[in-house]
Phi, psi and omega in degrees: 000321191285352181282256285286325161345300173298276189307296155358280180314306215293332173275321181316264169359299185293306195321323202261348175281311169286348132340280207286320193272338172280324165301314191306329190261014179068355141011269190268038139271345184322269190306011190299158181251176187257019172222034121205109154022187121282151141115352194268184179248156200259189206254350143236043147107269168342129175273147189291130164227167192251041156253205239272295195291136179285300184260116213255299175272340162315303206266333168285336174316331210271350182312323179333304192296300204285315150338283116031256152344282209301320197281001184260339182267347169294324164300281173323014163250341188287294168313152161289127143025050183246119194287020159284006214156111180268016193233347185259118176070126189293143191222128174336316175302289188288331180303333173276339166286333181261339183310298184287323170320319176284320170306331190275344173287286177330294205298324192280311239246312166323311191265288199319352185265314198247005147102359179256177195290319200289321211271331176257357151309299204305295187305307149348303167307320172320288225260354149286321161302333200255338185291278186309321178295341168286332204277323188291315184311327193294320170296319187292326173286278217321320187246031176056018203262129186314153208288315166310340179267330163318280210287334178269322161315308191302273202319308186315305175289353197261306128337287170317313192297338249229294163311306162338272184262032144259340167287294206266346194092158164354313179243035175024061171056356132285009181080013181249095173266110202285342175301318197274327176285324166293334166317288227273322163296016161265323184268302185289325163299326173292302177296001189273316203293310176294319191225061190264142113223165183340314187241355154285319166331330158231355150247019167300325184285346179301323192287333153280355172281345181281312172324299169319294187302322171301346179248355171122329199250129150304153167301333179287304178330316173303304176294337202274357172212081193296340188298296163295345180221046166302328197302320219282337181305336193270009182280359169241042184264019156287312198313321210284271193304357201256065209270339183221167175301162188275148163270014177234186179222195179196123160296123196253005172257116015235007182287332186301307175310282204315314201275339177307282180324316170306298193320290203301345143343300200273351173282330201300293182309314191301338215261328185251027179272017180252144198273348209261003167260067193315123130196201211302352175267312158004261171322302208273325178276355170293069189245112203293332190261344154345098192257036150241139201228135193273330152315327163291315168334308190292329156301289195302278191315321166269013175282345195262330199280319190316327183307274185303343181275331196279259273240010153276333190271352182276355187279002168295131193209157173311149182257000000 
């Protein structure tokens, strides 16, 4: 266990060396597509170049992630044991919280670097591995379920997903775009996880049209077009499995806030870093030859949020 450290770093390092070298041979440009250019401006703002990163700071931004990671595994290499707290000393549970953490740099630094489908399969995926583990983690206390049944539930979705949206596309072929439905199943597991009773227990799911709303889409909207936001039904699949109260608790001052808050900054920044959405942020920060890029921003700020969730969870403790 005390390897996973070392090795981490170790992995990190070859990605980006073998990175540089399939970019250098033109390698990993094969499959590239064809719409947007070397010399255009790409589609978060940055122009397309013909060295190794298609996107040079969009795509270097992501070392974030992997930093990140890597400092979640020193600690947890650092600690002690604790069996109160699956976020203390390494386990299958944290090794799988910094692992996706770490992921989310490649996966991302794939698609802003070389501009292919498989490289924006890959970034997707990144952020799905790392999206679906707290609601899940919340489900595995809330429903008693043994550490092995956690880990086999992640993959599984992980895996359906993985397939899914390299066959069918973004909304895998039902219109469910699952990144965006796990923001909300996270936030209702967490209020389930705080204030769990009989009768908060099904109406939790009411907690996700407040997500929603806070992301744009309204309740008349939902309704007035059910069809495309059928998904909203899956907003009680905490109530069904979240069967008990958590036997543990979390301080949510000041990491829950810090890291909540950061995202939506950095959501904030992701919607209006594109050239191709006009306004005044935009307008003022899209200078495609920059090497301040408001997309790289959206790396470095939720890369801080992975950050602030790993040392909220380390605040767990036995009731």
């Amino acid at each position: 266990m005390k390897k996973v450290y070392p090795l981490a770093f170790f992995i990190c390092i070859l990605f980006l060396i073998f990175y540089a070298i399939f970019a250098y041979t033109g390698i990993i440009f094969r499959a590239e597509t064809l719409e947007e250019p070397i010399g255009s401006i790409s589609g978060w703002c940055e122009r397309v170049s013909s060295g190794i990163f298609r996107e040079p700071m969009n795509a270097f931004s992501n070392i974030a992630f992997m930093v990140s990671g890597l400092f979640i595994f020193k600690i947890l290499n650092s600690d002690k044991t604790n069996n109160e707290n699956k976020f203390y000393g390494l386990n299958k549970i944290s090794i799988l919280y910094g692992t996706a953490v770490i992921f989310l740099g490649p996966g991302s630094m794939l698609m802003h670097g070389t501009h292919t489908e498989w490289g924006g399969w890959a970034d997707n995926l990144s952020m799905m591995m790392f999206i679906i583990f707290p609601w899940l983690y919340n489900l595995k206390e809330m429903g008693r379920w043994s550490e092995n049944r956690f880990i086999y539930s992640y993959f599984f979705i992980v895996i359906a997903y993985a397939l899914a949206r390299w066959f069918f596309g973004g909304r895998l072929g039902i219109g469910l775009d699952l990144f965006g439905l796990s923001i909300g199943l996270w936030i209702i597991s967490e209020y389930l996880f705080r204030f769990w009773s009989t009768k908060v227990r099904w109406i939790s799911g009411f907690v996700g049209f407040i997500v929603a709303f806070i992301f744009g889409i309204t309740p008349f909207e939902i309704f007035s077009n059910f069809d495309n936001y059928w998904w909203v039904l899956l907003f009680w699949i905490p109530a069904i499995f979240s069967s008990n109260k958590s036997r543990t608790t979390r301080k949510y001052t000041p990491w829950f806030f810090l890291g909540t808050l950061s995202f939506l900054l950095a959501y904030a920044i992701w919607l209006q870093g594109q050239p191709y959405s006009p306004s005044w942020f935009t307008d003022s920060w899209c200078n495609p030859d920059s090497f301040i890029q408001p997309h790289a921003f959206w790396h470095y700020i939720t890369a801080f949020s992975t950050w602030s969730f790993f040392l909220f969870l380390r605040t767990e403790k036995q009731i």
